[in-house]
mmCIF entry with sequence, helices, sheets and N, C-alpha, C, O atoms, coordinates in Angstrom:
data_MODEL
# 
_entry.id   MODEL 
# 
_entity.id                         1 
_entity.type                       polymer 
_entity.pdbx_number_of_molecules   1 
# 
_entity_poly.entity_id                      1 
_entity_poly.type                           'polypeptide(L)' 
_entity_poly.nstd_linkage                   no 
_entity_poly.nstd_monomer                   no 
_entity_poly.pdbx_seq_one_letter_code       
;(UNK)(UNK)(UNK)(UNK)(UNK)(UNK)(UNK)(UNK)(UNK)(UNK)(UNK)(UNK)(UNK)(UNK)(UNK)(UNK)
(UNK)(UNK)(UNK)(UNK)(UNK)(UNK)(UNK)(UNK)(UNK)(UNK)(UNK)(UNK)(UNK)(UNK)(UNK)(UNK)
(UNK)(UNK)(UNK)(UNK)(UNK)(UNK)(UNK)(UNK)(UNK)(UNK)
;
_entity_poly.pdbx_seq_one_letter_code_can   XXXXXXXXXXXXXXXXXXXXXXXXXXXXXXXXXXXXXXXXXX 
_entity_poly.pdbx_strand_id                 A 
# 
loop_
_entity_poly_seq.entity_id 
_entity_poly_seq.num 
_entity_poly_seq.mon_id 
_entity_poly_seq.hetero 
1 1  UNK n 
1 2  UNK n 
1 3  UNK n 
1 4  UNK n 
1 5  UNK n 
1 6  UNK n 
1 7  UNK n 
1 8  UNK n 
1 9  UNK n 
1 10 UNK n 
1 11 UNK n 
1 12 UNK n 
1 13 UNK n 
1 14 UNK n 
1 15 UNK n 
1 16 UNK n 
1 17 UNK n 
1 18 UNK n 
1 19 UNK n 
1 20 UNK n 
1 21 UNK n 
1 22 UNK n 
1 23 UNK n 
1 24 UNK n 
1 25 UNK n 
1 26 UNK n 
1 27 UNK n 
1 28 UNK n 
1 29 UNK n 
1 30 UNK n 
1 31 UNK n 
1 32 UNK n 
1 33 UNK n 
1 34 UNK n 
1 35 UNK n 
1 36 UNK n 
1 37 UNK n 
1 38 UNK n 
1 39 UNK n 
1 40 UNK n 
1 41 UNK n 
1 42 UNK n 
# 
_struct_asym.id          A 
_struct_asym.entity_id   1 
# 
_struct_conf.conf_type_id            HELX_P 
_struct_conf.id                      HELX_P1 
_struct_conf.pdbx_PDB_helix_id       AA1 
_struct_conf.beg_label_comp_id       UNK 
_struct_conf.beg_label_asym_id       A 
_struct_conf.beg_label_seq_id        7 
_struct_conf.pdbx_beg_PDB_ins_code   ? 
_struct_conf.end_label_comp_id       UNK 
_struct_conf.end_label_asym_id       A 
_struct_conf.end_label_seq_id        26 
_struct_conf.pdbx_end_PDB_ins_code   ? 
_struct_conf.beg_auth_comp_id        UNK 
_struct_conf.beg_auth_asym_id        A 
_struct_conf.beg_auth_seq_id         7 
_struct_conf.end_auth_comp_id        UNK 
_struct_conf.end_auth_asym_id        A 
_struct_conf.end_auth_seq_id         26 
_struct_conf.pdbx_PDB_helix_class    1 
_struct_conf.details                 ? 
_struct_conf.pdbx_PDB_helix_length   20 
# 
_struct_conf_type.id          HELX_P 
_struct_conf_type.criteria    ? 
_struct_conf_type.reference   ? 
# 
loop_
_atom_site.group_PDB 
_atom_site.id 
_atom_site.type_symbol 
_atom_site.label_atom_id 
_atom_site.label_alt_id 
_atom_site.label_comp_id 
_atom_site.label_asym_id 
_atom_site.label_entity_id 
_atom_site.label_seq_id 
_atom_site.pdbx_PDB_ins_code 
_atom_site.Cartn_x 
_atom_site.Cartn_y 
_atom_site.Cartn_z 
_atom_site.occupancy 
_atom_site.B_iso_or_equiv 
_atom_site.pdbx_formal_charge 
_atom_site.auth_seq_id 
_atom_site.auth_comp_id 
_atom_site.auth_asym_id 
_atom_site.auth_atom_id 
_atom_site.pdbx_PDB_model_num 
ATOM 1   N N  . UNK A 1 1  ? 0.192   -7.534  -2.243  1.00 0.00 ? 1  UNK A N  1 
ATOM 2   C CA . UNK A 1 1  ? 0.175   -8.551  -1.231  1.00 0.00 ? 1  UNK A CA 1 
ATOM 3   C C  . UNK A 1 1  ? 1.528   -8.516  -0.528  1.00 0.00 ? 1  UNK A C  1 
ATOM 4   O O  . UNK A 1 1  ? 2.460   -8.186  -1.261  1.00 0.00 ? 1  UNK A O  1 
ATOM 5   N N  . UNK A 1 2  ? 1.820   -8.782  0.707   1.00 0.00 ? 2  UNK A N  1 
ATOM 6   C CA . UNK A 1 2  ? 2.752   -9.052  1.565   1.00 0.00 ? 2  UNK A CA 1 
ATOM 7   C C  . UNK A 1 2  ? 2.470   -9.454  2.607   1.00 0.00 ? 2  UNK A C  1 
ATOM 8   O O  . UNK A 1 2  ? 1.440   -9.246  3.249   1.00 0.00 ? 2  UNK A O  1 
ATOM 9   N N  . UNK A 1 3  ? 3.947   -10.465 3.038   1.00 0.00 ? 3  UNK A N  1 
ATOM 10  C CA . UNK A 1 3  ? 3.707   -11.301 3.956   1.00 0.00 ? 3  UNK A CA 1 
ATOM 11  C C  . UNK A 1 3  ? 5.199   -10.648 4.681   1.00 0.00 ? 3  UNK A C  1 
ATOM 12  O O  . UNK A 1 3  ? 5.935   -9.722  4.341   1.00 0.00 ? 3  UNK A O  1 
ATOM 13  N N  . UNK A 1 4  ? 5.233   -11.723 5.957   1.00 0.00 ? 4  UNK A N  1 
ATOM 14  C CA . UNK A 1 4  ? 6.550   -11.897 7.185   1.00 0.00 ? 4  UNK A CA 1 
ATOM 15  C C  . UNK A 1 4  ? 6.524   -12.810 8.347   1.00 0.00 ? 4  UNK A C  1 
ATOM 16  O O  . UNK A 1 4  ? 5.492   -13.339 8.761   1.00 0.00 ? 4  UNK A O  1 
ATOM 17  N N  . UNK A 1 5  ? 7.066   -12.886 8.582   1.00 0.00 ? 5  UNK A N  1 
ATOM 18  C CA . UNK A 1 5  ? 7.284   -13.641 10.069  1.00 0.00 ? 5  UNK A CA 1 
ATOM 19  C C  . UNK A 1 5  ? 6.624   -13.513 10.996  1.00 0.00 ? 5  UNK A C  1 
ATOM 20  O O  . UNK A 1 5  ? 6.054   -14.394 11.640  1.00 0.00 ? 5  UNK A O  1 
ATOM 21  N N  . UNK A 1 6  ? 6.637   -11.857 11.242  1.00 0.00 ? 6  UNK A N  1 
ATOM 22  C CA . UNK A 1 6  ? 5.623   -11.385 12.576  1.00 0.00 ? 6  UNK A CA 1 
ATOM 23  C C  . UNK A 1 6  ? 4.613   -9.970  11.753  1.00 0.00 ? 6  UNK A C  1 
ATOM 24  O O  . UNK A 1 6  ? 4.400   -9.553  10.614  1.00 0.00 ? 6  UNK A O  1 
ATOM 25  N N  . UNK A 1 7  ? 4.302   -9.706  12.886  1.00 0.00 ? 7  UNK A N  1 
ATOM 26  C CA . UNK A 1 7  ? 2.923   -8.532  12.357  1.00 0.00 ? 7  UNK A CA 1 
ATOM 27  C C  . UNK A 1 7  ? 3.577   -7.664  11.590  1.00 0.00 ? 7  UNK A C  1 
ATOM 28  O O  . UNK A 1 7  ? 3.430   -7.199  10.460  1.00 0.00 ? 7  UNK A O  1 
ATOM 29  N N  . UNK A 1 8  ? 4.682   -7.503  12.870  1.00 0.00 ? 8  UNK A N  1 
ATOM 30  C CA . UNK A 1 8  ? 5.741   -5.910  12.508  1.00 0.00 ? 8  UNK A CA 1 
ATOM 31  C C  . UNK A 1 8  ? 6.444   -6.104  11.068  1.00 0.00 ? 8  UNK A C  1 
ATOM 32  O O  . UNK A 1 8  ? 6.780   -5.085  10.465  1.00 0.00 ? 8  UNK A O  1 
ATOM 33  N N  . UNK A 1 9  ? 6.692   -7.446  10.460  1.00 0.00 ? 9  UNK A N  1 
ATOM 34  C CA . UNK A 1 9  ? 7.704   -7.259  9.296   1.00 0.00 ? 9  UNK A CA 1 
ATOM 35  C C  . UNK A 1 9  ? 6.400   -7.315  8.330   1.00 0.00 ? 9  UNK A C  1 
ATOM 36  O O  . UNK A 1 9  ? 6.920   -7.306  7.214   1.00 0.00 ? 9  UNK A O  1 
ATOM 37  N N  . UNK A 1 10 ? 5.413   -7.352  8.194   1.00 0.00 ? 10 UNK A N  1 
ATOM 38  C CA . UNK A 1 10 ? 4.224   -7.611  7.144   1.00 0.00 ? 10 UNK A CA 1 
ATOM 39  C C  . UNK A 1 10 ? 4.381   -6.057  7.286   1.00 0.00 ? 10 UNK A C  1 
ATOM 40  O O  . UNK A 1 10 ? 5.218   -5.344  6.732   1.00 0.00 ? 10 UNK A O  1 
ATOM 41  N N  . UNK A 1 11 ? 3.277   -5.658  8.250   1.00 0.00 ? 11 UNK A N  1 
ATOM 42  C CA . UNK A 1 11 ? 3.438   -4.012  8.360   1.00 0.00 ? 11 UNK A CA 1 
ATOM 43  C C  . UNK A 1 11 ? 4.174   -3.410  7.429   1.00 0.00 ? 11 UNK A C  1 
ATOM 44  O O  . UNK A 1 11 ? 3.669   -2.753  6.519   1.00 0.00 ? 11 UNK A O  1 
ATOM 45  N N  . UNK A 1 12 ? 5.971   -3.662  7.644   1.00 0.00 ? 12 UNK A N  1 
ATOM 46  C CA . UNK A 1 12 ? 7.006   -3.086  6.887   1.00 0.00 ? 12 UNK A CA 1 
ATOM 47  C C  . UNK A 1 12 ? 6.781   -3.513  5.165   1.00 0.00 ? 12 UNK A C  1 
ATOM 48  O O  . UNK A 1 12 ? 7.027   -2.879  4.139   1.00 0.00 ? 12 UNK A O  1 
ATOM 49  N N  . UNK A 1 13 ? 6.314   -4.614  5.355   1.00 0.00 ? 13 UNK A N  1 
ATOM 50  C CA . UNK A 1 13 ? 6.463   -5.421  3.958   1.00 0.00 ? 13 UNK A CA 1 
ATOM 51  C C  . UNK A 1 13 ? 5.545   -4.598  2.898   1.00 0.00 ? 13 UNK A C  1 
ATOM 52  O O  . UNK A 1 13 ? 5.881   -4.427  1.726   1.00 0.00 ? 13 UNK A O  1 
ATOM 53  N N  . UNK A 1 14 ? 4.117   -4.023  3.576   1.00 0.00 ? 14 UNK A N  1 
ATOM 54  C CA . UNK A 1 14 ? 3.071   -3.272  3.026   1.00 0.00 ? 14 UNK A CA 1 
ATOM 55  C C  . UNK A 1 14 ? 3.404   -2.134  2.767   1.00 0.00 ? 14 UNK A C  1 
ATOM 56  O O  . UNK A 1 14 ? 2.995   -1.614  1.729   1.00 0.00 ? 14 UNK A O  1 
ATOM 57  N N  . UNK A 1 15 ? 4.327   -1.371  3.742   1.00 0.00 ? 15 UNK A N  1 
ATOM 58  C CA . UNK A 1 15 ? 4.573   -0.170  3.583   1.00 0.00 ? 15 UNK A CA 1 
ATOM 59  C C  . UNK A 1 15 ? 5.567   -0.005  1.996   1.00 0.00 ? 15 UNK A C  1 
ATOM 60  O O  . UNK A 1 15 ? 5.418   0.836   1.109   1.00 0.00 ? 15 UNK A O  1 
ATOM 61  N N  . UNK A 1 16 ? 6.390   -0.930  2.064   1.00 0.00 ? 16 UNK A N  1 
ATOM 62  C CA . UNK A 1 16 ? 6.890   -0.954  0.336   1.00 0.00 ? 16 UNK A CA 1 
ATOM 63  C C  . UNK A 1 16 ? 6.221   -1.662  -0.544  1.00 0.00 ? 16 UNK A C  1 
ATOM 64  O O  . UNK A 1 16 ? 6.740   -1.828  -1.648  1.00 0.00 ? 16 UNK A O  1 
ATOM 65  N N  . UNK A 1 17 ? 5.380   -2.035  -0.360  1.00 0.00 ? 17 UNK A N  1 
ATOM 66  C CA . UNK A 1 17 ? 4.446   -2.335  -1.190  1.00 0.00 ? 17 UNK A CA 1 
ATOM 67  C C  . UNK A 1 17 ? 3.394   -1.263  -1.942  1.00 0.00 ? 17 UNK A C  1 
ATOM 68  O O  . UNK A 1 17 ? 3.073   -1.426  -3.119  1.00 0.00 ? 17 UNK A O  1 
ATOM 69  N N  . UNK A 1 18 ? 2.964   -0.301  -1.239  1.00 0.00 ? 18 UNK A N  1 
ATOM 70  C CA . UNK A 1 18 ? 2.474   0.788   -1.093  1.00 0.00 ? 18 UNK A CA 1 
ATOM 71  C C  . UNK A 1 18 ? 3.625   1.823   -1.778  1.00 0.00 ? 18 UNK A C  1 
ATOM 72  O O  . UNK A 1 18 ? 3.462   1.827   -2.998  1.00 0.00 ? 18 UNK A O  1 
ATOM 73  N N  . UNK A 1 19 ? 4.486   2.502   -1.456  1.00 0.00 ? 19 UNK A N  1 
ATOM 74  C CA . UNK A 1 19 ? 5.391   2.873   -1.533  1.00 0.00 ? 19 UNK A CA 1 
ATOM 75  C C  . UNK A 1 19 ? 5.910   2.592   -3.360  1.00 0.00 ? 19 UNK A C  1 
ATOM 76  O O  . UNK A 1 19 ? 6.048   3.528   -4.148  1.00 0.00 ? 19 UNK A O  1 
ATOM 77  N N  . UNK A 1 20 ? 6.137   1.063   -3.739  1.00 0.00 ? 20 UNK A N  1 
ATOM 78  C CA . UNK A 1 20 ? 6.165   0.831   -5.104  1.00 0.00 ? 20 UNK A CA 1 
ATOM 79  C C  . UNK A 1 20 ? 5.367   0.768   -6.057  1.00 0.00 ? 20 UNK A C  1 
ATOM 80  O O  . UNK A 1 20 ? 5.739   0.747   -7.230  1.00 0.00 ? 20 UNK A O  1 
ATOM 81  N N  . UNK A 1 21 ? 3.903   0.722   -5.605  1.00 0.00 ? 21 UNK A N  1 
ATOM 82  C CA . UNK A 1 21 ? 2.828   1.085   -6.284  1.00 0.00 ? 21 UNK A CA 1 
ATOM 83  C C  . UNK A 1 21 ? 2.736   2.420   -6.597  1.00 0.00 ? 21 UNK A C  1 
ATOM 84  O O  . UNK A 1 21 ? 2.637   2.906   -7.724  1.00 0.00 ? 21 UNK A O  1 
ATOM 85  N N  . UNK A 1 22 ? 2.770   2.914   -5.675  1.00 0.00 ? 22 UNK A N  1 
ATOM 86  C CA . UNK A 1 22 ? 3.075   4.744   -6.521  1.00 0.00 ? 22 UNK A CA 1 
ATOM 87  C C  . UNK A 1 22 ? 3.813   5.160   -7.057  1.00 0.00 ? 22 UNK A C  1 
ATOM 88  O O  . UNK A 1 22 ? 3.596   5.977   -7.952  1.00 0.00 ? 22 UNK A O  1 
ATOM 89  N N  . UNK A 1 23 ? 4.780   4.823   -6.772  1.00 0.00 ? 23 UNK A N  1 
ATOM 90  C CA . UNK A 1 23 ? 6.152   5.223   -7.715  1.00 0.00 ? 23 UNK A CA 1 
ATOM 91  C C  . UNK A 1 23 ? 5.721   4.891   -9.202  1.00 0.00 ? 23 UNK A C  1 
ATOM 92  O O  . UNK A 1 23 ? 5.698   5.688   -10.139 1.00 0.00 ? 23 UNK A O  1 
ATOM 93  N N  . UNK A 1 24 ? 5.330   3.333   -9.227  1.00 0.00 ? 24 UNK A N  1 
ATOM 94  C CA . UNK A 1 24 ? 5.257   3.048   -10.742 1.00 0.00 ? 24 UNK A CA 1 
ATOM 95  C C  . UNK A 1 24 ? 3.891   3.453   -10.904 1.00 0.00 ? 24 UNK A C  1 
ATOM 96  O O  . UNK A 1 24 ? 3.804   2.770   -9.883  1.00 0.00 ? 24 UNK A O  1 
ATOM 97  N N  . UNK A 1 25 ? 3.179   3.711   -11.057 1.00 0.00 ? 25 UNK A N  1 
ATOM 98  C CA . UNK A 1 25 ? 1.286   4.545   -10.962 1.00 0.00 ? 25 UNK A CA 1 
ATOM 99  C C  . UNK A 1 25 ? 1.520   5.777   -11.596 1.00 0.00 ? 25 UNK A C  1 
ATOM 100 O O  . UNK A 1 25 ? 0.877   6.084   -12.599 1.00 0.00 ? 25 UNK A O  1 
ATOM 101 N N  . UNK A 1 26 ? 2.692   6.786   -10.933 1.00 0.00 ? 26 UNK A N  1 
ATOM 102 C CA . UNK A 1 26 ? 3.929   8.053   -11.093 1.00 0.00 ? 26 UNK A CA 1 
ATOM 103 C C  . UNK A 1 26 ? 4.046   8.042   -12.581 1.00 0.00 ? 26 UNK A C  1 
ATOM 104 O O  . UNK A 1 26 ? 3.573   8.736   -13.481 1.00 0.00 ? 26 UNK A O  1 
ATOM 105 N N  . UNK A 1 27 ? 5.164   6.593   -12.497 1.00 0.00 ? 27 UNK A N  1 
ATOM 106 C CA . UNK A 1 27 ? 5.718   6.737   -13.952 1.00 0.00 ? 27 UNK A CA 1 
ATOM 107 C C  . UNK A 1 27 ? 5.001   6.329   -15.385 1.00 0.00 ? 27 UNK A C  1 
ATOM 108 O O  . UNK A 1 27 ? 5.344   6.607   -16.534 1.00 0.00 ? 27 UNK A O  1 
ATOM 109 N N  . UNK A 1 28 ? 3.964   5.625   -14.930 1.00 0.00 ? 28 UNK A N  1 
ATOM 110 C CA . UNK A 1 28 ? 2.625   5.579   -15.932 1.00 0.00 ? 28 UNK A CA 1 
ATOM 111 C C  . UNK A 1 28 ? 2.030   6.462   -16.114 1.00 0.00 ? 28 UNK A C  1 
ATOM 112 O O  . UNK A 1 28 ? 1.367   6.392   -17.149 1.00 0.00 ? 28 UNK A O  1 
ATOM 113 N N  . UNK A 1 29 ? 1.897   7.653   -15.368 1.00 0.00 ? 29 UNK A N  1 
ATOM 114 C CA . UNK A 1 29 ? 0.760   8.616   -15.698 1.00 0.00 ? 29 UNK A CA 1 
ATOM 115 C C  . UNK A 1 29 ? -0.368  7.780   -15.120 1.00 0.00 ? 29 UNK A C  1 
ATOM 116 O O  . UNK A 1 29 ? -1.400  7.821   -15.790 1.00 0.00 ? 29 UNK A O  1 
ATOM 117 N N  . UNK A 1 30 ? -0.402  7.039   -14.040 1.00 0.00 ? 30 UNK A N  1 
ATOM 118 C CA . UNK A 1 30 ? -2.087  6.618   -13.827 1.00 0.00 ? 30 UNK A CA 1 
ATOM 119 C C  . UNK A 1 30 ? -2.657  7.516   -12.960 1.00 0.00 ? 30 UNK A C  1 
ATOM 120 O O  . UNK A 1 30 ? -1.827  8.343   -12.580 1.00 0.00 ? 30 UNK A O  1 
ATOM 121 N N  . UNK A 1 31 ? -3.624  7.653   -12.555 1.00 0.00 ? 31 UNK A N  1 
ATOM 122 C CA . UNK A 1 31 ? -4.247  8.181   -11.870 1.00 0.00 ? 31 UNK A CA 1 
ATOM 123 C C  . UNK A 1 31 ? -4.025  7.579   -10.626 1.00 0.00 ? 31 UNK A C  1 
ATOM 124 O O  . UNK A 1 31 ? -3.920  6.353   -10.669 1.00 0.00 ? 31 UNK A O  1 
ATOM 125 N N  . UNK A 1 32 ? -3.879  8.360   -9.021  1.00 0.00 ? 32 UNK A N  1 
ATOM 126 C CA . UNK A 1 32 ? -3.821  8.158   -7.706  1.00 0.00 ? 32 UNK A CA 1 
ATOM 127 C C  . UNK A 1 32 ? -4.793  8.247   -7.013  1.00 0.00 ? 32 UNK A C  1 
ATOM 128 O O  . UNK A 1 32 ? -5.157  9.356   -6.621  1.00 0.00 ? 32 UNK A O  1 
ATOM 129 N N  . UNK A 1 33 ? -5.438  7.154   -6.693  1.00 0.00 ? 33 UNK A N  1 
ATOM 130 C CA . UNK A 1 33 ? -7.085  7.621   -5.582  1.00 0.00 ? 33 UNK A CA 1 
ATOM 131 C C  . UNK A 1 33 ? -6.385  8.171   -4.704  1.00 0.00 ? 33 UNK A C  1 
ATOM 132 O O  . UNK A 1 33 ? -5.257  7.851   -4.330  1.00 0.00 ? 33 UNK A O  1 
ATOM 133 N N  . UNK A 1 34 ? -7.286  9.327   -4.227  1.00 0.00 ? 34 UNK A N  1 
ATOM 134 C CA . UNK A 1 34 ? -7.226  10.220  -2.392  1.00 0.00 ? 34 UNK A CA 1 
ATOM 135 C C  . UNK A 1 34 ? -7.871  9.084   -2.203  1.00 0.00 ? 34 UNK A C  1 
ATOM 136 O O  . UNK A 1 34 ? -8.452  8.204   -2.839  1.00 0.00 ? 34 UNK A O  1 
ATOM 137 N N  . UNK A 1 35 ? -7.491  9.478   -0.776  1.00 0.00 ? 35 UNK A N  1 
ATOM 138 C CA . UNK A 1 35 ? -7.733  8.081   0.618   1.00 0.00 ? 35 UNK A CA 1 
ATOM 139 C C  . UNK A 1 35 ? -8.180  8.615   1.381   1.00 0.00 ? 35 UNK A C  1 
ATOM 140 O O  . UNK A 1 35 ? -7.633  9.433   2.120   1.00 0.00 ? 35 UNK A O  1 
ATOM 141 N N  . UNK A 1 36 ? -9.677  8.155   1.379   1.00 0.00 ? 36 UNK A N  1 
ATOM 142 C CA . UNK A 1 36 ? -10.729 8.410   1.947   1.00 0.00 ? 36 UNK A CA 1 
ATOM 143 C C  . UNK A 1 36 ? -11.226 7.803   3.375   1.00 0.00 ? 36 UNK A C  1 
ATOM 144 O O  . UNK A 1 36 ? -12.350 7.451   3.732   1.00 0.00 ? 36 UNK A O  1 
ATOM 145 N N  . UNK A 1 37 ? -9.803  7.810   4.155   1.00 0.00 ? 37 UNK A N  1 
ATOM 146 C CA . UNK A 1 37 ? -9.778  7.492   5.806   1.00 0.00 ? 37 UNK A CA 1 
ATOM 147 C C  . UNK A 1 37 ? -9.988  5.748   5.419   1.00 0.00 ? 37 UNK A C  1 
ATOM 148 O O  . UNK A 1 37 ? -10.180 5.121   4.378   1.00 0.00 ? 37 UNK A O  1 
ATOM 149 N N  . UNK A 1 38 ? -9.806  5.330   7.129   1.00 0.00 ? 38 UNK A N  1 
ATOM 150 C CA . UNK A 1 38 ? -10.401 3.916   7.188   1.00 0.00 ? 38 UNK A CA 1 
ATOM 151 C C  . UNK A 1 38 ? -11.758 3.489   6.808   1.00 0.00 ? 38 UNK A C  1 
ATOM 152 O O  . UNK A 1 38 ? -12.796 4.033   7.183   1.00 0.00 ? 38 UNK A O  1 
ATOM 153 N N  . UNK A 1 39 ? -11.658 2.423   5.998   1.00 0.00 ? 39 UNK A N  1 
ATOM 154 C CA . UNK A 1 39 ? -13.109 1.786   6.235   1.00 0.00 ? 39 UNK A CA 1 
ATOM 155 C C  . UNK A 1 39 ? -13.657 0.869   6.826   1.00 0.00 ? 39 UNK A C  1 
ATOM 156 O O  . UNK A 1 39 ? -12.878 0.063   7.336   1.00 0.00 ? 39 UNK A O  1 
ATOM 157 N N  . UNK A 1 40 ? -15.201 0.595   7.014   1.00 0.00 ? 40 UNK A N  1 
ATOM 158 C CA . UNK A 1 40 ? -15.222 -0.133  8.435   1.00 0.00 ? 40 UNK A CA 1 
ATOM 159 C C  . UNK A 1 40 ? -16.435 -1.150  7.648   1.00 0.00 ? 40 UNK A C  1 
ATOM 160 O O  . UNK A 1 40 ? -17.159 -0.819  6.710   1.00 0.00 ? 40 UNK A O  1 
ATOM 161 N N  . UNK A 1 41 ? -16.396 -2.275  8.252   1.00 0.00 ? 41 UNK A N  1 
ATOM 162 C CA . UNK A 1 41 ? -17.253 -3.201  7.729   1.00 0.00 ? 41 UNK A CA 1 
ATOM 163 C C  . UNK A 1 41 ? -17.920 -4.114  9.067   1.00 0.00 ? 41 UNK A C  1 
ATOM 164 O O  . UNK A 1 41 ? -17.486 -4.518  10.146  1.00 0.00 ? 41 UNK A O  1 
ATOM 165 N N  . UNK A 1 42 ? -18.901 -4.163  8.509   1.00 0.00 ? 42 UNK A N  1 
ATOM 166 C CA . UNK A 1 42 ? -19.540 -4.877  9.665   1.00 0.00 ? 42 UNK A CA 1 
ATOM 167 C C  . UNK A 1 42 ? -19.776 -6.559  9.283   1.00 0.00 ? 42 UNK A C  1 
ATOM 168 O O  . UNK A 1 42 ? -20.290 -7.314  10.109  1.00 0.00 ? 42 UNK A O  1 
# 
């Protein structure tokens, strides 16, 4: 989860969010889903 002020600092906020999830995923040995493009919901 992440939040900010405006769109642009959430954006940023996700991107290390993302970013620290793998790292530690890494150092567990977990497994990494491939990313299977956008998904779309109706």
């Amino acid at each position: 989860m992440a939040d900010g002020k405006s769109y642009l600092e959430v954006i940023e906020n996700v991107q290390i969010v993302i970013e620290e999830w793998l790292e530690t995923a890494k150092l567990l040995n977990r497994p990494i889903p491939i990313s299977r493009g956008k998904l779309i919901y109706t």
